[in-house]
C-alpha positions in Angstrom: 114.5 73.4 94.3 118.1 73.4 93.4 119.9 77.1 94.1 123.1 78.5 93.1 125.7 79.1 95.6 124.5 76.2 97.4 127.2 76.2 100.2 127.3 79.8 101.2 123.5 79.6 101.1 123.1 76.8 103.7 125.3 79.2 105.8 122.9 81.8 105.5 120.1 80.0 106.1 121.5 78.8 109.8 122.7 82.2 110.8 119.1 83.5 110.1 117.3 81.3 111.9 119.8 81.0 114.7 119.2 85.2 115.0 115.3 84.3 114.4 115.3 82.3 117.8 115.3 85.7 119.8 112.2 87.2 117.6 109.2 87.7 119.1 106.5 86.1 116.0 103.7 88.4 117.0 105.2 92.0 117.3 107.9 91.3 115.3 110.5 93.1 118.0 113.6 91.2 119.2 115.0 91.2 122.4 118.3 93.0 122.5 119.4 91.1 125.4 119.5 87.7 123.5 121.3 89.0 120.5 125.1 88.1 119.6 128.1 90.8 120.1 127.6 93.5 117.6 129.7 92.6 114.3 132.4 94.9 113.0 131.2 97.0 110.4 133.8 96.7 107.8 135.8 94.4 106.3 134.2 92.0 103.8 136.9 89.2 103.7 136.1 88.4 99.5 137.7 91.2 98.7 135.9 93.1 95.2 133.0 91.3 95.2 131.6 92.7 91.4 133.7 94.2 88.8 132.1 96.3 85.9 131.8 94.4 82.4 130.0 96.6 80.4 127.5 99.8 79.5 124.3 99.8 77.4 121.6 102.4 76.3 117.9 102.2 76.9 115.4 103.5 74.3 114.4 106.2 76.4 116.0 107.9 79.8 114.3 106.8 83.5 114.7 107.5 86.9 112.5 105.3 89.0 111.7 102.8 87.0 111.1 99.0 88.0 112.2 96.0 86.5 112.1 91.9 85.9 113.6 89.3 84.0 111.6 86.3 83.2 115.6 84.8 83.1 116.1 85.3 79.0 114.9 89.2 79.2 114.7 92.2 81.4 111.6 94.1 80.9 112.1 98.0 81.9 108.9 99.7 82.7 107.4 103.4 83.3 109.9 105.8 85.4 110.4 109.6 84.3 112.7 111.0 82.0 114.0 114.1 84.9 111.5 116.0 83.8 108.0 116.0 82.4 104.9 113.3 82.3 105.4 109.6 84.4 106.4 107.3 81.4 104.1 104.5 80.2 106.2 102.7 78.2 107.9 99.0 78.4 110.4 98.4 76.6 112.8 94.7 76.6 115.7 94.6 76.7 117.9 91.8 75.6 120.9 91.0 77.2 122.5 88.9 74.6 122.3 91.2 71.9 122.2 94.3 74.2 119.7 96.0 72.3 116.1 97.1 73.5 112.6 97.5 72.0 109.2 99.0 73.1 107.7 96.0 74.3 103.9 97.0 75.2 102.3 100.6 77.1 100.5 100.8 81.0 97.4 102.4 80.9 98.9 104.4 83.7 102.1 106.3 83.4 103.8 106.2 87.2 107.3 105.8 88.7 108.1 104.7 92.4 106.5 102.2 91.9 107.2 98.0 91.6 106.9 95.2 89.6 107.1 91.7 90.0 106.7 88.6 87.8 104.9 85.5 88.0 103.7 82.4 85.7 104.2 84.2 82.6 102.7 87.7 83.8 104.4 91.2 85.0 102.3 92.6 87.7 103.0 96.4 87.7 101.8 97.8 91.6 100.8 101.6 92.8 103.7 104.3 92.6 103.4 108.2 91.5 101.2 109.2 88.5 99.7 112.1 87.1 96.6 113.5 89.2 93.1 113.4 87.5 92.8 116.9 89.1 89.6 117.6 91.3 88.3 120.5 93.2 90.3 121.1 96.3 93.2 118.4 96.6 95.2 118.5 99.6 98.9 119.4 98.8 100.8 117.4 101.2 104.4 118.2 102.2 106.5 117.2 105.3 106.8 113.7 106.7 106.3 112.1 109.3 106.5 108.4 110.8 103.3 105.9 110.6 102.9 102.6 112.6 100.0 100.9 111.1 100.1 98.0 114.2 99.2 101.8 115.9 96.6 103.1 113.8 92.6 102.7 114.4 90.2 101.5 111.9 89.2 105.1 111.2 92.8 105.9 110.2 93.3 103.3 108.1 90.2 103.7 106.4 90.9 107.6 105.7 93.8 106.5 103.7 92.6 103.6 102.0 92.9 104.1 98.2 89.2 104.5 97.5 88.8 107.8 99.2 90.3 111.7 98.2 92.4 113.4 95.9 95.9 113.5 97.5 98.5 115.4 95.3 101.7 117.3 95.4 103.2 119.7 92.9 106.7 118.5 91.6 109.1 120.4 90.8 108.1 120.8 87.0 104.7 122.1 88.4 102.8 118.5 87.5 100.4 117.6 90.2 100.9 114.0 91.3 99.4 111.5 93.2 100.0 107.8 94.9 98.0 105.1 92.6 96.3 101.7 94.5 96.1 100.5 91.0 97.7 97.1 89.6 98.4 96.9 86.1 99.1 92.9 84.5 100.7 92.6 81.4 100.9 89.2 79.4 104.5 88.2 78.4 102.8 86.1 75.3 100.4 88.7 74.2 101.5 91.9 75.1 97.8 91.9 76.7 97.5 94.8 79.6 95.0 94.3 82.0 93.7 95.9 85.5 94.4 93.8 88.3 92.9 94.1 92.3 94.1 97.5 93.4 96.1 97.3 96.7 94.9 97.7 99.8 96.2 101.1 100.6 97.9 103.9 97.8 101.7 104.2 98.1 104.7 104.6 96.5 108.7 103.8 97.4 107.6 100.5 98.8 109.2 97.1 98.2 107.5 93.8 96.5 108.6 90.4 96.5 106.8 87.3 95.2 106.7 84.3 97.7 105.5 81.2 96.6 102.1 81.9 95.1 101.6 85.4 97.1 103.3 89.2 96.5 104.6 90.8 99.6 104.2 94.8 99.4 106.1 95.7 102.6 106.6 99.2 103.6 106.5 102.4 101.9 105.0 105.9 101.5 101.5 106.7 102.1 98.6 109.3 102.9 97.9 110.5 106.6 95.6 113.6 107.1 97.3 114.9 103.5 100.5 114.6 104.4 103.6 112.0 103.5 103.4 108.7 106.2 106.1 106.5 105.8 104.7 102.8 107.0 105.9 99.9 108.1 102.6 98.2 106.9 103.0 94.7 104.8 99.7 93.8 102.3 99.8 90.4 101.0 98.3 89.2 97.2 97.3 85.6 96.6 97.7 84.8 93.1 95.7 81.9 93.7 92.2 84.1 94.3 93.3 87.4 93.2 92.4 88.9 96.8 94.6 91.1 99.3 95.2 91.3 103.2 97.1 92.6 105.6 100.3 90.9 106.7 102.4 90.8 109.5 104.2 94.8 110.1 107.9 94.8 109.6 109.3 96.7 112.5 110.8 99.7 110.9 108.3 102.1 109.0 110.5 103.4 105.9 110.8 103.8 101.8 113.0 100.5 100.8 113.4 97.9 98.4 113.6 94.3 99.7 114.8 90.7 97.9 114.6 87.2 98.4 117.0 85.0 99.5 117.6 81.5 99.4 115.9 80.1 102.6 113.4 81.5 102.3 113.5 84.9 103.9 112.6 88.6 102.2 115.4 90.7 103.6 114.7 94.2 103.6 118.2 96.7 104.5 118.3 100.1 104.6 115.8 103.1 103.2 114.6 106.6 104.3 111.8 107.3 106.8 111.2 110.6 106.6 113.8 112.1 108.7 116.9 110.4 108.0 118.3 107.4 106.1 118.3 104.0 107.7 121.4 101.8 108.7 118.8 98.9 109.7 118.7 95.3 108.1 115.4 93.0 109.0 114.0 90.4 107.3 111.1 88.1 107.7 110.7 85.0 108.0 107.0 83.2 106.4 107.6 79.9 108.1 107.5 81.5 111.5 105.5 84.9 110.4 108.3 86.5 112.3 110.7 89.6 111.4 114.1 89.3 112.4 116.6 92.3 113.2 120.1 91.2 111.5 123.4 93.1 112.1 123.3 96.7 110.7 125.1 98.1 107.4 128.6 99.7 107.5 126.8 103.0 106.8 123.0 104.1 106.1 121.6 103.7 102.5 118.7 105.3 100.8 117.4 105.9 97.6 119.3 102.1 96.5 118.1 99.4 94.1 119.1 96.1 95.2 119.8 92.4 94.3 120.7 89.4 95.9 124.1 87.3 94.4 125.8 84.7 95.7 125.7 85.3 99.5 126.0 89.1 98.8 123.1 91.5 98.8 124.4 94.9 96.6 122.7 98.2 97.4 123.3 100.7 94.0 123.7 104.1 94.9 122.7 106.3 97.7 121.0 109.3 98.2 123.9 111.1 100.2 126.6 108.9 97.9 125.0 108.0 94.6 128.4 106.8 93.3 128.8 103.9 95.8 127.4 100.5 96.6 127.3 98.8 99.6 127.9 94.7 100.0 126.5 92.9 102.5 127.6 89.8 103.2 125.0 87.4 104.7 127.3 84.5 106.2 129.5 87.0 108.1 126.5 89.7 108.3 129.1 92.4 107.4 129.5 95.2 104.6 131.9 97.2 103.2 131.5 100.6 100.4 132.9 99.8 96.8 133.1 102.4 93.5 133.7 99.6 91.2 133.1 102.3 88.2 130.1 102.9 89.4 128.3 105.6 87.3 126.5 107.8 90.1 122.6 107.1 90.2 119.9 107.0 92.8 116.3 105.7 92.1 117.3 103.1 89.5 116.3 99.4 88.8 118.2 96.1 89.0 117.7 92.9 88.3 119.9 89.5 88.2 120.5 87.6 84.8 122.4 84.7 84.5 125.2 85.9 86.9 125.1 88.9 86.2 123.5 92.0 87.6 122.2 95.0 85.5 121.3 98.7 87.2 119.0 100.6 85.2 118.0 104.8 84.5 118.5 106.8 87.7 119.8 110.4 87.8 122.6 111.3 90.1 121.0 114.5 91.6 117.6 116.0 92.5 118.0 118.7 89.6 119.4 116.2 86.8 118.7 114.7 83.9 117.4 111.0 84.3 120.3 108.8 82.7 119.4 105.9 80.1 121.9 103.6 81.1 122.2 100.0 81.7 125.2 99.1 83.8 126.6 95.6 83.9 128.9 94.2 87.3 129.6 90.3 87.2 131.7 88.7 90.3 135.1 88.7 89.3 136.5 85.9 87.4 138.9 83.2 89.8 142.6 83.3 89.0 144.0 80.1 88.0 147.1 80.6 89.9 147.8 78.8 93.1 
């Protein structure tokens, strides 16, 4: 498989797995003593590494949505508008024309939640929604950390998706609840189908497709009716529709994750229930090992992120939603930009053709959700010697 960026690629490829050669494959912890000088923390040598090209308009305003591109369009689906119901709606938007239109509807409305796509299908995976209601649901506030290699059979199976009504009030007084349930729409028909349920309901979690599996690593659960952020991985084969459990990543948190060239799923940053995470791991299938890389120049939560180039780009930030964060993964260090940023937490993004596109969000707890699609591209070379 040919890859873009082909140079800076191979570079990343030998720094990870000359920092995978002190990972331990079966607990997934790395021995501090056999890791390299800490890097600096700033100073990303590139200079601006995105510069802002354009703004568009959505059809309808979310904040933690999720999105893919099948490479010609980006398909924007569910989220909330700030305020009211989860949204069920999908609507495609084209990049060329920069217009959008309601493309097909989930049976389930939810946000937090993921999507991935693969041979022609969008597979649409847990996240918030609406609760059914039910006598008795446990209101669960307060958070706490959750190592699933730690937890007994009897815990797990108390908060496997099959069993109790688990909700919260929101701030608008709707009850919610975390959805197990797996949604599959058909990019020829517009067909939408129920897929295996995961293993476990959660929300805020990240999802990555691998070959022919989906990686669902991390997250927020259910423990004894209250939040349980997890650093639990499930694993989907396309192949026979059929889940299991995969190796833990060794932070538990809420973050999103991307694949790089290499292969590797890198996972940086993200919120664990008491504080937002400065931490950069990523994992490594041919070895079934997690690797700790060098940390970010500051923590990050409440991000989107993409992979470009040798760069991964965090949007936003819960504590600074008008700032990104580059990371650069042949010198493993990362720097805070603006770059006209328009301030948003919780939103999508997704890589077309060069060019990366940030999607909804809302820049406060108490806001509206925005229905913007912002546009960076790396900047253009200068001709000049």
């Amino acid at each position: 498989m040919n890859f873009p960026f082909r140079r800076p690629a191979v570079r990343i490829f030998l720094g990870l797995f000359l920092l995978s050669r002190s990972a331990d494959p079966v607990s997934g912890k790395t021995d501090e003593r056999e890791l390299a000088v800490a890097l600096p923390r700033l100073g990303v040598s590139a200079g601006v590494p995105l510069v802002k090209i354009a703004d568009f308009r959505m059809r309808e305003k979310r904040f933690a949505p999720a999105a893919v591109t099948d490479g010609r369009y980006i398909y924007i689906i569910g989220g909330t508008p700030g305020s009211g119901a989860p949204l069920e709606t999908i609507e495609r938007f084209d990049p060329v024309s920069g217009t959008s239109e309601e493309f097909a509807k989930l049976h389930t409305g939810r946000f937090w939640h993921q999507a991935v796509i693969h041979a022609g299908k969008i597979y649409v995976l847990g996240g918030s929604a609406l609760s059914p209601g039910g006598s008795n649901p446990a209101t669960f506030g307060g958070s706490t950390y959750f190592d699933e290699l730690r937890a007994p059979p009897a815990v797990r199976a108390m908060i496997s998706a099959n069993e109790g009504d688990f909700t919260s009030t929101n701030s608008t007084g709707l009850r919610m609840t975390f959805e197990a349930s797996v949604e599959i729409i058909d990019l020829a028909t517009r067909q939408v189908t129920r897929g295996a349920p995961m293993l476990v309901a959660q929300t805020s979690f990240s999802c990555v497709t691998l070959g022919d599996e989906l990686y669902v690593i991390g997250g927020k659960r259910l423990r004894g009716g209250r939040f349980a952020f997890t650093n639990a991985v499930q694993v989907y084969s396309f192949a026979t529709g059929k889940w299991r459990d995969g190796l833990n990543m060794p932070t538990p948190r809420a973050t999103p994750s991307t694949l790089v060239d290499g292969p590797f799923i890198v996972v940086p940053g993200g919120y664990n229930g008491i504080r937002e995470l400065d931490v950069v791991e990523a994992f490594d299938p041919r070895t079934d090992a997690w690797i700790v890389l060098p940390k970010l120049c500051r923590p990050v939560s409440a991000h989107s992120l993409v992979f470009l180039g040798h760069f991964l780009f965090l949007f936003g930030n819960y504590e600074a939603p008008g700032e990104l964060v580059a990371y650069d993964l042949v010198t493993k260090k990362s720097e805070a930009f603006t770059l006209q940023y328009t301030p948003a937490r919780h939103t999508a993004a997704v890589v077309v053709n060069g060019r990366v596109y940030v999607i909804g969000g809302k820049v406060a707890k108490d806001a509206d959700a925005l229905d913007l699609i912002q546009v960076f591209a790396p900047p253009l070379k200068s001709s000049s010697p």
